[in-house]
PDB file of N, CA, C and O in Angstrom:
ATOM      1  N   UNK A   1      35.964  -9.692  41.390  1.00  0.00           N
ATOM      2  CA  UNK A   1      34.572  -9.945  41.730  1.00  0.00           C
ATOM      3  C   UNK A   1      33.734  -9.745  40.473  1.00  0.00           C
ATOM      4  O   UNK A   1      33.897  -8.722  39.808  1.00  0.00           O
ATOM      5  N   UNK A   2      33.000 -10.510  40.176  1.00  0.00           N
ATOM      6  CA  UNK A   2      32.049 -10.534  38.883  1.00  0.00           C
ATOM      7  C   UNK A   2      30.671 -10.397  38.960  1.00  0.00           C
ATOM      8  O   UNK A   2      30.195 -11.491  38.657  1.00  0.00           O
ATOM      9  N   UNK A   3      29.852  -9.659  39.196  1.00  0.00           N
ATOM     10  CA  UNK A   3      28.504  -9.307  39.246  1.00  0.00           C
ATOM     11  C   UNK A   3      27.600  -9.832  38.277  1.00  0.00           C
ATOM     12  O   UNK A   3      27.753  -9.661  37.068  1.00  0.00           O
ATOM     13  N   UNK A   4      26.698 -10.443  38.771  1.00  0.00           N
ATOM     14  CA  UNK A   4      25.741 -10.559  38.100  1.00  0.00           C
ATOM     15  C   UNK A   4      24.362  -9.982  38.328  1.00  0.00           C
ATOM     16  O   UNK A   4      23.954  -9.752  39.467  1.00  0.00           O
ATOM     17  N   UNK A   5      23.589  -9.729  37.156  1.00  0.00           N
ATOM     18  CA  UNK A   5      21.964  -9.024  37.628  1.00  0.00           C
ATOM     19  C   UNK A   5      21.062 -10.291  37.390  1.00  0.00           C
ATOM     20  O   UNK A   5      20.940 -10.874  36.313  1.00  0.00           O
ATOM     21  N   UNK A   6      20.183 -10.759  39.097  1.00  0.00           N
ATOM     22  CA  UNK A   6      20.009 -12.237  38.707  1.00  0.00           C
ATOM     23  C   UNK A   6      18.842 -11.982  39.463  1.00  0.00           C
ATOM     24  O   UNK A   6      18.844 -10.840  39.924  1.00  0.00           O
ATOM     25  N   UNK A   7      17.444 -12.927  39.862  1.00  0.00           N
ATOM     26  CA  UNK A   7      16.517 -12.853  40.365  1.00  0.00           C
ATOM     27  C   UNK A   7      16.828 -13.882  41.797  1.00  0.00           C
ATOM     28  O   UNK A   7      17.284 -15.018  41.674  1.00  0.00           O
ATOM     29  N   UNK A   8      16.489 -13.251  43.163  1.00  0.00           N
ATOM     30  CA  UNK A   8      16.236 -13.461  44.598  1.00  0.00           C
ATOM     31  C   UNK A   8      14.704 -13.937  44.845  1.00  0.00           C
ATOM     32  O   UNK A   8      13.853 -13.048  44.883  1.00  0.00           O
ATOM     33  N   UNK A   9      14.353 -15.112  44.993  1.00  0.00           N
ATOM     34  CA  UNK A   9      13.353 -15.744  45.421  1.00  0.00           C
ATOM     35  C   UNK A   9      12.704 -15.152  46.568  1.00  0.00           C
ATOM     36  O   UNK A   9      13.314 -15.146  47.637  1.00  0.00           O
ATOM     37  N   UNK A  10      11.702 -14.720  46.498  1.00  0.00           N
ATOM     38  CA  UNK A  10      11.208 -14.087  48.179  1.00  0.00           C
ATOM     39  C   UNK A  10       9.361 -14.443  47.837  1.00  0.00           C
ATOM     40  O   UNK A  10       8.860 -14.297  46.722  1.00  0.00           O
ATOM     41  N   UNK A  11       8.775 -14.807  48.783  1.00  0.00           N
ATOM     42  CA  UNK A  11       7.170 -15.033  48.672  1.00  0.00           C
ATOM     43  C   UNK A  11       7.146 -16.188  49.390  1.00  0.00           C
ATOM     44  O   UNK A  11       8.172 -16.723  49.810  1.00  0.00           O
ATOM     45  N   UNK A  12       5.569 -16.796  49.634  1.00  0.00           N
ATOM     46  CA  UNK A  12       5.457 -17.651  50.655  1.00  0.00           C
ATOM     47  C   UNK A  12       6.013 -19.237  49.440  1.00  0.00           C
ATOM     48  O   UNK A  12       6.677 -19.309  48.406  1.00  0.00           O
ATOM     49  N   UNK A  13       5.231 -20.333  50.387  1.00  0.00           N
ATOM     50  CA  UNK A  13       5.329 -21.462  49.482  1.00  0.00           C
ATOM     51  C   UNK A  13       4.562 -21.707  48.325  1.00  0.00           C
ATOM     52  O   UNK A  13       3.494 -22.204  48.681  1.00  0.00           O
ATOM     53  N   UNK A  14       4.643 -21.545  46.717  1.00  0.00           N
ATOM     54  CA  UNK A  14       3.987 -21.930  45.748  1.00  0.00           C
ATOM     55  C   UNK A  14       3.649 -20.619  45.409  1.00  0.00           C
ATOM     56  O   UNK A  14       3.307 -20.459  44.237  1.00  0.00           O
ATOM     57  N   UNK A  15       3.658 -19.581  46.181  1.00  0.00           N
ATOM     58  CA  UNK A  15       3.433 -18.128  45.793  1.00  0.00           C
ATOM     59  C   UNK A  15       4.945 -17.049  45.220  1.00  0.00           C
ATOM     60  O   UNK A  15       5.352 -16.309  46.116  1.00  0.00           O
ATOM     61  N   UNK A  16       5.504 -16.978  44.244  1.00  0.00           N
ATOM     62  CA  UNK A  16       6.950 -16.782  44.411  1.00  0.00           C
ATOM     63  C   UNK A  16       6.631 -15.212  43.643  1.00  0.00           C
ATOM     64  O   UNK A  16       5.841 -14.973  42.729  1.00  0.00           O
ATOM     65  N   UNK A  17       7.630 -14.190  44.442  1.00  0.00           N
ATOM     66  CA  UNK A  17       7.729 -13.337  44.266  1.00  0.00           C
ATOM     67  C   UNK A  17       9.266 -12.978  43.950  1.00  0.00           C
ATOM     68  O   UNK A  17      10.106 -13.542  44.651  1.00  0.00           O
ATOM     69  N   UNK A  18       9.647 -12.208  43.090  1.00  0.00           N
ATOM     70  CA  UNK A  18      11.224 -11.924  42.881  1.00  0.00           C
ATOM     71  C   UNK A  18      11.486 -10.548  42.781  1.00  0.00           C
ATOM     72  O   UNK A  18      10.693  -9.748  42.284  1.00  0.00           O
ATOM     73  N   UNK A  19      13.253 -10.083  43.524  1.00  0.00           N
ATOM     74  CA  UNK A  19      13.858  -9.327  43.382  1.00  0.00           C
ATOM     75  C   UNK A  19      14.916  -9.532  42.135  1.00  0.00           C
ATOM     76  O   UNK A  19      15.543 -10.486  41.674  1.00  0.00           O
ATOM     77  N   UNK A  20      14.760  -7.923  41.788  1.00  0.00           N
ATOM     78  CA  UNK A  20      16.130  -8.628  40.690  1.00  0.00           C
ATOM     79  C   UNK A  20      16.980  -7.692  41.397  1.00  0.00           C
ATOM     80  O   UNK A  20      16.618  -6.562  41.725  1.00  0.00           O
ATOM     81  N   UNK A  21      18.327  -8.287  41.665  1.00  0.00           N
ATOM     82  CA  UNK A  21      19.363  -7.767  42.384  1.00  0.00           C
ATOM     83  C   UNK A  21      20.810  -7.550  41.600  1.00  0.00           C
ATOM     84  O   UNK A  21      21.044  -8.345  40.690  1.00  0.00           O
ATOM     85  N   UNK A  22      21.695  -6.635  41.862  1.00  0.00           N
ATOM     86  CA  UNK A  22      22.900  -7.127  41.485  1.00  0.00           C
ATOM     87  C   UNK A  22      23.843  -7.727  42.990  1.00  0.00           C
ATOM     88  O   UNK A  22      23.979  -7.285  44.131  1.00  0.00           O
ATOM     89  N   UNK A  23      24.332  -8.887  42.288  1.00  0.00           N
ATOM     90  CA  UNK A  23      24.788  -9.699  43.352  1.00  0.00           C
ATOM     91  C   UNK A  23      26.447  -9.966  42.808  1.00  0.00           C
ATOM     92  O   UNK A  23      26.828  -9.861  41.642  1.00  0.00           O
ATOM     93  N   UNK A  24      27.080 -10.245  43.703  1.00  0.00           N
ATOM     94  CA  UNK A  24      28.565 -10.850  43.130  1.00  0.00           C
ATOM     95  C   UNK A  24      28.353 -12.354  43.106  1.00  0.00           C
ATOM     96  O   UNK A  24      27.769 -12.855  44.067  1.00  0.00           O
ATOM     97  N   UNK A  25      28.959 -13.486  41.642  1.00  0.00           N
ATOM     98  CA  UNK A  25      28.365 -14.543  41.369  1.00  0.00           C
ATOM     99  C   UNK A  25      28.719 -15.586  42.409  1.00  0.00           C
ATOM    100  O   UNK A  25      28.102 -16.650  42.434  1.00  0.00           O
ATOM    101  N   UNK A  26      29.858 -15.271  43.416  1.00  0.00           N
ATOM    102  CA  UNK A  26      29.923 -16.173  44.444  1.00  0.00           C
ATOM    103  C   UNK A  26      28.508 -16.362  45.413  1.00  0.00           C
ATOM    104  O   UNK A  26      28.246 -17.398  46.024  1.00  0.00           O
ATOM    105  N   UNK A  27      27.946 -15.537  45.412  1.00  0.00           N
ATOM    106  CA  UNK A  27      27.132 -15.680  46.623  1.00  0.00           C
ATOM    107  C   UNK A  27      25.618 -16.222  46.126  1.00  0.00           C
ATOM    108  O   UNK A  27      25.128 -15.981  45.023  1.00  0.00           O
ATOM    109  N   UNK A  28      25.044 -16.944  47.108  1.00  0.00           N
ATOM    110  CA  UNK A  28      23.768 -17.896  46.935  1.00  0.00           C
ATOM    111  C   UNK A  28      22.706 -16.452  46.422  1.00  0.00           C
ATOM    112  O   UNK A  28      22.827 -15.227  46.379  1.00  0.00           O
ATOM    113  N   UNK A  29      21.558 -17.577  46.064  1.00  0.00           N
ATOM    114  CA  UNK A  29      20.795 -17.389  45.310  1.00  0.00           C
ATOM    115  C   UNK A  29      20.046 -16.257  45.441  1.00  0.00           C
ATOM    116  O   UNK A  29      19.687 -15.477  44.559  1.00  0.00           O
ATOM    117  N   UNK A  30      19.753 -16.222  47.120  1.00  0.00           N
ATOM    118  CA  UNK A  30      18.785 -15.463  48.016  1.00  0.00           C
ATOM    119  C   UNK A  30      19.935 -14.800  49.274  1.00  0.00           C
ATOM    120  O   UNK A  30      19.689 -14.130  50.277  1.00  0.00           O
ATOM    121  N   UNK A  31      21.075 -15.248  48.794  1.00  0.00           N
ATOM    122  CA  UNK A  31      22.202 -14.836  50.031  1.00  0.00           C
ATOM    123  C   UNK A  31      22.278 -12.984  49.748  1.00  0.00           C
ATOM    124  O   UNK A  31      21.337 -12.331  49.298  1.00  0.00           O
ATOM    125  N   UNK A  32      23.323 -12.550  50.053  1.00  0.00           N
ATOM    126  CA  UNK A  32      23.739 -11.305  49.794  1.00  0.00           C
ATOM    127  C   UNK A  32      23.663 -10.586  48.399  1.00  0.00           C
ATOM    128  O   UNK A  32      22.977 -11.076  47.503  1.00  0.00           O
ATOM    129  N   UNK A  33      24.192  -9.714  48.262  1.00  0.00           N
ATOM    130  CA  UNK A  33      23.278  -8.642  46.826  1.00  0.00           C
ATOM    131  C   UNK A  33      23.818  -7.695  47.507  1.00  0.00           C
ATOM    132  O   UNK A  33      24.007  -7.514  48.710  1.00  0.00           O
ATOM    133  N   UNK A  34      24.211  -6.666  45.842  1.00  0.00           N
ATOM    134  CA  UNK A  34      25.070  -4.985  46.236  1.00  0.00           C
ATOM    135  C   UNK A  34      23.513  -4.173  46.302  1.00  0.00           C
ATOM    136  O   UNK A  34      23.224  -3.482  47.278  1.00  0.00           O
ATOM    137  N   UNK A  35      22.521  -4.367  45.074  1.00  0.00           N
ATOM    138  CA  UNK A  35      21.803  -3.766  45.161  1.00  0.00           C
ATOM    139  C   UNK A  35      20.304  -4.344  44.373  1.00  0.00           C
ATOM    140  O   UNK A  35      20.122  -5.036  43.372  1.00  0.00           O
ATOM    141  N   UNK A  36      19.183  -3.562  45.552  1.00  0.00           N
ATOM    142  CA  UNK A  36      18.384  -4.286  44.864  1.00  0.00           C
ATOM    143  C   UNK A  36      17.407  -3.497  43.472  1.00  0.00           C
ATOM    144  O   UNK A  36      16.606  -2.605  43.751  1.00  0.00           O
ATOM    145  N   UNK A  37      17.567  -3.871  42.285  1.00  0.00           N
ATOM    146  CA  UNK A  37      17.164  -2.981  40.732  1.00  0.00           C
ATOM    147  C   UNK A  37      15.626  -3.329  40.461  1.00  0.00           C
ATOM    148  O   UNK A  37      15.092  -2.541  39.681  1.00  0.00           O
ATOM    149  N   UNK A  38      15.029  -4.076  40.818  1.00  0.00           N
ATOM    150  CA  UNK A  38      13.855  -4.377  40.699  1.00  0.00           C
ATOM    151  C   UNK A  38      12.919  -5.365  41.140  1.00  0.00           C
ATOM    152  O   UNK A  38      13.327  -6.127  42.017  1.00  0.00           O
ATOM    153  N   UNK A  39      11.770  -5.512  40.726  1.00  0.00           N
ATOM    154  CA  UNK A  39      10.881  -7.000  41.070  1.00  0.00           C
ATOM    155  C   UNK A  39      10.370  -7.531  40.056  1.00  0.00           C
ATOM    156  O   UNK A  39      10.474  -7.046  38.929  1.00  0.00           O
ATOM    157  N   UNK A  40       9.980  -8.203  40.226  1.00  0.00           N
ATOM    158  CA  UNK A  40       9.206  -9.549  39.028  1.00  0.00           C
ATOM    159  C   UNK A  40       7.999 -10.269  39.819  1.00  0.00           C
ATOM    160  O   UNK A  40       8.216 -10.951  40.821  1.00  0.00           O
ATOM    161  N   UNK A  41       6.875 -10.087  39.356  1.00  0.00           N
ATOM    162  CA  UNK A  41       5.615 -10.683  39.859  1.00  0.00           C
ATOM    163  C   UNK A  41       5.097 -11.666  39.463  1.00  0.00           C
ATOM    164  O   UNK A  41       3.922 -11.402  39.207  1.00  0.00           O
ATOM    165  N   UNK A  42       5.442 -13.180  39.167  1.00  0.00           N
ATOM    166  CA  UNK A  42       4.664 -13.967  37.934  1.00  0.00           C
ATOM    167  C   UNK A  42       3.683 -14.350  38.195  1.00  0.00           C
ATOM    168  O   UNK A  42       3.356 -15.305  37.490  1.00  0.00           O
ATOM    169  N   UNK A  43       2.850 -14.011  39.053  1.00  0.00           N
ATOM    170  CA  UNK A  43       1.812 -14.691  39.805  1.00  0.00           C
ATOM    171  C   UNK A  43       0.463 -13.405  38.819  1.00  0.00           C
ATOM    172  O   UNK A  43      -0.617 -13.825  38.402  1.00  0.00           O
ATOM    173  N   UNK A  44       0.865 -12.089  38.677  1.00  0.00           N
ATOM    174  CA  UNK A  44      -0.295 -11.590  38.334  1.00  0.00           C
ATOM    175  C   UNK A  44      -0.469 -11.593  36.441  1.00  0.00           C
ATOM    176  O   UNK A  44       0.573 -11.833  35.832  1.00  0.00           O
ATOM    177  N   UNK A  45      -1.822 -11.319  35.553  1.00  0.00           N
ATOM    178  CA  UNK A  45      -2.046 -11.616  34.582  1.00  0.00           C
ATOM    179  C   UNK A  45      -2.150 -10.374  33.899  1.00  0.00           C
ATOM    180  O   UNK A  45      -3.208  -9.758  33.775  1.00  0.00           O
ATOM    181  N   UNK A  46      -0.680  -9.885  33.309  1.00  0.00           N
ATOM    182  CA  UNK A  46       0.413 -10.458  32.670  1.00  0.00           C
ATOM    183  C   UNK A  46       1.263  -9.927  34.029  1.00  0.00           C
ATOM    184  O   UNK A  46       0.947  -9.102  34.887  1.00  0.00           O
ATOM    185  N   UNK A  47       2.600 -10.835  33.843  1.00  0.00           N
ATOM    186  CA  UNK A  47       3.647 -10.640  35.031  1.00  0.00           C
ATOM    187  C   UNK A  47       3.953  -9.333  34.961  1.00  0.00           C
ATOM    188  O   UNK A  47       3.839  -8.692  33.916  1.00  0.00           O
ATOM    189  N   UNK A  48       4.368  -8.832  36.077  1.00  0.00           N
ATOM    190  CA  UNK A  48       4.412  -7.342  36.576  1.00  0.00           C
ATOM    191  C   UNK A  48       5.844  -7.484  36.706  1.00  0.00           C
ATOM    192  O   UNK A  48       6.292  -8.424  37.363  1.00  0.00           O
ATOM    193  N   UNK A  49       6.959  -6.263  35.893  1.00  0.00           N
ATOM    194  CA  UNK A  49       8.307  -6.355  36.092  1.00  0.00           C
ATOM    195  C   UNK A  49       8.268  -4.276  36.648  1.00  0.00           C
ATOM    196  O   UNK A  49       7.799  -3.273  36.109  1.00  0.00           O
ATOM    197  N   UNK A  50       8.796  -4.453  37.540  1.00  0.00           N
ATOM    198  CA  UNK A  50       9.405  -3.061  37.859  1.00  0.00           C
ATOM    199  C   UNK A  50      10.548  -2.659  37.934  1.00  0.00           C
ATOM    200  O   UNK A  50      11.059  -3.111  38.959  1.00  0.00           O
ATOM    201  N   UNK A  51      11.438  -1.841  37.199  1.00  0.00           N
ATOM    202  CA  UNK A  51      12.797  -1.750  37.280  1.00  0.00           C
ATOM    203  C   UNK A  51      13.204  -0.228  37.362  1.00  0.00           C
ATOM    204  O   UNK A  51      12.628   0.710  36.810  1.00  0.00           O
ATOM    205  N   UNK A  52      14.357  -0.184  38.195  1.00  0.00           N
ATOM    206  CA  UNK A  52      15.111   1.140  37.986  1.00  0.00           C
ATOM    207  C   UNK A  52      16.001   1.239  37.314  1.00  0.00           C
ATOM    208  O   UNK A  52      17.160   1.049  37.683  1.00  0.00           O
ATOM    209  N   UNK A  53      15.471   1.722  35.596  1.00  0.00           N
ATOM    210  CA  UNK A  53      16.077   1.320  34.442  1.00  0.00           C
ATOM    211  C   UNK A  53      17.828   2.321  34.558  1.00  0.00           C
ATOM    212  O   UNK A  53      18.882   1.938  34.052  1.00  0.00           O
ATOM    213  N   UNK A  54      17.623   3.590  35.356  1.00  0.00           N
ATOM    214  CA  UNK A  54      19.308   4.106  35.711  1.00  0.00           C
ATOM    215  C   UNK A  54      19.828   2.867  36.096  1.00  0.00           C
ATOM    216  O   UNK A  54      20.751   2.362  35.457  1.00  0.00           O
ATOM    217  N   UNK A  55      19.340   2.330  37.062  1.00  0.00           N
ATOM    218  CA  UNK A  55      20.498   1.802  37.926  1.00  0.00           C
ATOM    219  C   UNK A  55      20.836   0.000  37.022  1.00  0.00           C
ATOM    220  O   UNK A  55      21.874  -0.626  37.236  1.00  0.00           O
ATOM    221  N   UNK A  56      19.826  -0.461  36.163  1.00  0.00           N
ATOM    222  CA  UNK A  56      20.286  -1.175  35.686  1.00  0.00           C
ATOM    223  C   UNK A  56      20.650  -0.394  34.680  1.00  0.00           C
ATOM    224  O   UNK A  56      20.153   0.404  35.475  1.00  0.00           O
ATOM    225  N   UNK A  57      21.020   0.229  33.708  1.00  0.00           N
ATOM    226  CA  UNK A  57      21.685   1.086  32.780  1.00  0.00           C
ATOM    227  C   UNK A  57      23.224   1.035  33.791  1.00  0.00           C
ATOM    228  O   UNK A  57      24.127   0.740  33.008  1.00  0.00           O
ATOM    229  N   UNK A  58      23.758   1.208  35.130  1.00  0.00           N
ATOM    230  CA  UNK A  58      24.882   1.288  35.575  1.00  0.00           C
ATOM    231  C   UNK A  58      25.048   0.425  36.077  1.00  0.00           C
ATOM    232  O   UNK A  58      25.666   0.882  37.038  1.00  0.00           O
ATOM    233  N   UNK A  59      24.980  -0.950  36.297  1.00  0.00           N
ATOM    234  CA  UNK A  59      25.329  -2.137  37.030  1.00  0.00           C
ATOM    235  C   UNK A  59      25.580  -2.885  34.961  1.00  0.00           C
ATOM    236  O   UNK A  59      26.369  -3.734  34.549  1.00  0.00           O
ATOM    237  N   UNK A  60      25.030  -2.462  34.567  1.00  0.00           N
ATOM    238  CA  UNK A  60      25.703  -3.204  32.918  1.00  0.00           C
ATOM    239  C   UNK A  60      26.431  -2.453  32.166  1.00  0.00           C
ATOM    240  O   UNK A  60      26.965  -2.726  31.091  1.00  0.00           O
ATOM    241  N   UNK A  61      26.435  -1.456  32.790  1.00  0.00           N
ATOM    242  CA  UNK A  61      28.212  -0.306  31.675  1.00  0.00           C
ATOM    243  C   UNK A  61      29.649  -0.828  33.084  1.00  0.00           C
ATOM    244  O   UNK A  61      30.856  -0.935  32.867  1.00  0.00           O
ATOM    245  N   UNK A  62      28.905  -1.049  34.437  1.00  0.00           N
ATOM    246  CA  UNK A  62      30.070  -1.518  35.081  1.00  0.00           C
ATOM    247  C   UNK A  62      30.312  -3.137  34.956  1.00  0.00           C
ATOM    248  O   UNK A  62      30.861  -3.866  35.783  1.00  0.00           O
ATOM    249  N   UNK A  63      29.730  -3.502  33.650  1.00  0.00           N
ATOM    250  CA  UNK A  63      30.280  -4.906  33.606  1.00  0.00           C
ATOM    251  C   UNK A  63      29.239  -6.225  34.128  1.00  0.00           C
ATOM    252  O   UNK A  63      29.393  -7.366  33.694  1.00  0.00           O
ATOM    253  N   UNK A  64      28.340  -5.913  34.965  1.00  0.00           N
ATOM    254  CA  UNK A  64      27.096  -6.759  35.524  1.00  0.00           C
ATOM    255  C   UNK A  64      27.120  -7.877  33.968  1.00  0.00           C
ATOM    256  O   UNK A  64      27.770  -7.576  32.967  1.00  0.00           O
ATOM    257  N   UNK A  65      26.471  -8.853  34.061  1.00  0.00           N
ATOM    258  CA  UNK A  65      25.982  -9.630  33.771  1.00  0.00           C
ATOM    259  C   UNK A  65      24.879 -10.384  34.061  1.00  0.00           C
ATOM    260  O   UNK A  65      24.848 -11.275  34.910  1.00  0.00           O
ATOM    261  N   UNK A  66      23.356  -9.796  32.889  1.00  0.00           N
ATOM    262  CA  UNK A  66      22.631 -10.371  33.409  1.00  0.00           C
ATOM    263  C   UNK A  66      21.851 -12.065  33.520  1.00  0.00           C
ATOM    264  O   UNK A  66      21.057 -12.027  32.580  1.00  0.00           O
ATOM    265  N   UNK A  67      21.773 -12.808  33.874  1.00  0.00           N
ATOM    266  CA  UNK A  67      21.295 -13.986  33.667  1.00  0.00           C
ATOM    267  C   UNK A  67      20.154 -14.119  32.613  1.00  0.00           C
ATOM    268  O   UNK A  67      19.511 -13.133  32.254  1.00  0.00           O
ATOM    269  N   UNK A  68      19.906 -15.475  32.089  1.00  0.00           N
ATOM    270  CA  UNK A  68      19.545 -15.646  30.562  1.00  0.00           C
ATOM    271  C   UNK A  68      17.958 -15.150  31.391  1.00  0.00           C
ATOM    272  O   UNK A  68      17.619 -14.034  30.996  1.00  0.00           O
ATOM    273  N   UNK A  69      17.270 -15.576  32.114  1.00  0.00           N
ATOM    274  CA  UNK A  69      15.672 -15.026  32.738  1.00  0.00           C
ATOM    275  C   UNK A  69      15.765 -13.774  32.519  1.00  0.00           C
ATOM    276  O   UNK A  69      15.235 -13.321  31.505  1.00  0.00           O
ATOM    277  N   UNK A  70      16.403 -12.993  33.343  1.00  0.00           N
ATOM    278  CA  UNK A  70      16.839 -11.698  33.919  1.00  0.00           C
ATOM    279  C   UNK A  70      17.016 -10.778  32.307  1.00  0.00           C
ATOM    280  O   UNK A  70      16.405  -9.733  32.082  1.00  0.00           O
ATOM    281  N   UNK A  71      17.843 -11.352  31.458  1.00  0.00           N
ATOM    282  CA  UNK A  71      18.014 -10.830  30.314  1.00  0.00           C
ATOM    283  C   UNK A  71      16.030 -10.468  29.236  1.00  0.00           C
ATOM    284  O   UNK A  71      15.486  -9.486  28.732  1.00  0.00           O
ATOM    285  N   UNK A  72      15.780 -11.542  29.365  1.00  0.00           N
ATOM    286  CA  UNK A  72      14.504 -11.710  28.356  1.00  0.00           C
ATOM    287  C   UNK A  72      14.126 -10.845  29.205  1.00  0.00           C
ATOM    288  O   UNK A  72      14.358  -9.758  28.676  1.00  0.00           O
ATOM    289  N   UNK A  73      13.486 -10.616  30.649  1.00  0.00           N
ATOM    290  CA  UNK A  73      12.663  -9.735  31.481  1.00  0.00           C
ATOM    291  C   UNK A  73      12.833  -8.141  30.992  1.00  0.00           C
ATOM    292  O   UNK A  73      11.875  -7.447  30.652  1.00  0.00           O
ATOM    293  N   UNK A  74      14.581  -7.571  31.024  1.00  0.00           N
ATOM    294  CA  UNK A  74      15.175  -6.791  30.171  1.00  0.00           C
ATOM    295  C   UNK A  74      14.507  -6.625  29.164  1.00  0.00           C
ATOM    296  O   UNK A  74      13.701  -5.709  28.997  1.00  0.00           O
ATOM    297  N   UNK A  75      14.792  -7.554  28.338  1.00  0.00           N
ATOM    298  CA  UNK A  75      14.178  -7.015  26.859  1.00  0.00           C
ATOM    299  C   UNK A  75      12.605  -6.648  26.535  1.00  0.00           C
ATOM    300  O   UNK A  75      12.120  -5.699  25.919  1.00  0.00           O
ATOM    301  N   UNK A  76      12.035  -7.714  27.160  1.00  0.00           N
ATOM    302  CA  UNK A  76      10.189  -7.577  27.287  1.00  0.00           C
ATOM    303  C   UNK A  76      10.381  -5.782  27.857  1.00  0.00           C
ATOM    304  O   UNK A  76       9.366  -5.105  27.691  1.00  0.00           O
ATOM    305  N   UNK A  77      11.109  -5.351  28.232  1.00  0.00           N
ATOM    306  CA  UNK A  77      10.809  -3.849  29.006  1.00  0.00           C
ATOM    307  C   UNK A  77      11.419  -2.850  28.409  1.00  0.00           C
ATOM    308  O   UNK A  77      11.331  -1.635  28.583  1.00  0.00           O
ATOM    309  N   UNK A  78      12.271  -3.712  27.430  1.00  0.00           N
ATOM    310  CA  UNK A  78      12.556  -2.633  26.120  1.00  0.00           C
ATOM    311  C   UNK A  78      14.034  -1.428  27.254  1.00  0.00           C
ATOM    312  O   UNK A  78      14.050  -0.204  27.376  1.00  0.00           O
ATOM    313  N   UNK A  79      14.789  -2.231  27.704  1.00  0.00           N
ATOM    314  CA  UNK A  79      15.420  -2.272  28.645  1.00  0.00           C
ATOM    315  C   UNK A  79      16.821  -2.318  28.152  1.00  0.00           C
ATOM    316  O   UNK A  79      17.625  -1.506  28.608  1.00  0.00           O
ATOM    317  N   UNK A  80      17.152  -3.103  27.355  1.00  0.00           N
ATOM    318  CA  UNK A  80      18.406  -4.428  27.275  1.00  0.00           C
ATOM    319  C   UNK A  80      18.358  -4.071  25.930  1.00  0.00           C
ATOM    320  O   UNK A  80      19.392  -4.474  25.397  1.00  0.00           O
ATOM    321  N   UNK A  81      17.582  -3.460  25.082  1.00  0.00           N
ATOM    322  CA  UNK A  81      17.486  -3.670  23.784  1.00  0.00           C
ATOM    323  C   UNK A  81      18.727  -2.848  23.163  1.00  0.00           C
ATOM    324  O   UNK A  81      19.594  -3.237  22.379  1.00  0.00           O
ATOM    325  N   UNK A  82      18.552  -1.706  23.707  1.00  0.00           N
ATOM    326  CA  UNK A  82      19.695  -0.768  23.069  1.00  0.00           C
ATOM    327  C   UNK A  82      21.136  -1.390  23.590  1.00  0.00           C
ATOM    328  O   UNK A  82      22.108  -0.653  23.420  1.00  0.00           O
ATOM    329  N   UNK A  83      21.336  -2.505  24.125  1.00  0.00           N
ATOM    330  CA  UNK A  83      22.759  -3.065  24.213  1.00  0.00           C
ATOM    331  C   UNK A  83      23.008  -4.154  23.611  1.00  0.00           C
ATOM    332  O   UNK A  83      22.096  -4.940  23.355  1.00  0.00           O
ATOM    333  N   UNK A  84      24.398  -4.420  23.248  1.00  0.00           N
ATOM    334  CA  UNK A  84      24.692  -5.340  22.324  1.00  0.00           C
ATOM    335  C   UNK A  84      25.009  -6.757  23.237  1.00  0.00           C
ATOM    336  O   UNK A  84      25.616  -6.745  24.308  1.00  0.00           O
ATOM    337  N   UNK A  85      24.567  -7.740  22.699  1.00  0.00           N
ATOM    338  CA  UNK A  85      25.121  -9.080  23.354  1.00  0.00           C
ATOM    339  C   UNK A  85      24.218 -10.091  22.707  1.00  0.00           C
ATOM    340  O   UNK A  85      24.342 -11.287  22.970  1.00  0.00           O
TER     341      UNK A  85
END
């Protein structure tokens, strides 16, 4: 099973709100997820990222992989920086 740390679409229509989850890469977009690590707001000025930097710190020493969005969001939060990739 291969995990990825990827963003879950949730908000009304044209209003999009996101979870960032770790999910295993079989499963849909908005389907199932082990856990949920944060949100992403792009709607407010500047986008609002909230993360539980432990638990993403342990979903990427157990191998997670985060998606190329998911990654930059990381780094803007000074997050991702201290890891190599």
């Amino acid at each position: 099973m291969s995990v990825k740390i990827r963003l879950a679409r949730h908000g009304a229509k044209k209003r999009p709100f996101y979870r960032i989850v770790a999910a295993d890469s079989r499963c849909r977009r908005d389907g199932r997820f082990l856990e949920i690590i944060g949100t992403y707001n792009p709607l407010k000025d500047p986008a609002e990222v909230s993360l539980k930097e432990e638990r993403v710190s342990y979903w990427v020493d157990q191998g997670a992989i985060p998606t190329d969005t998911v990654k930059s969001l990381l780094k803007r939060q000074n997050v991702f920086a201290n890891n190599s990739e």
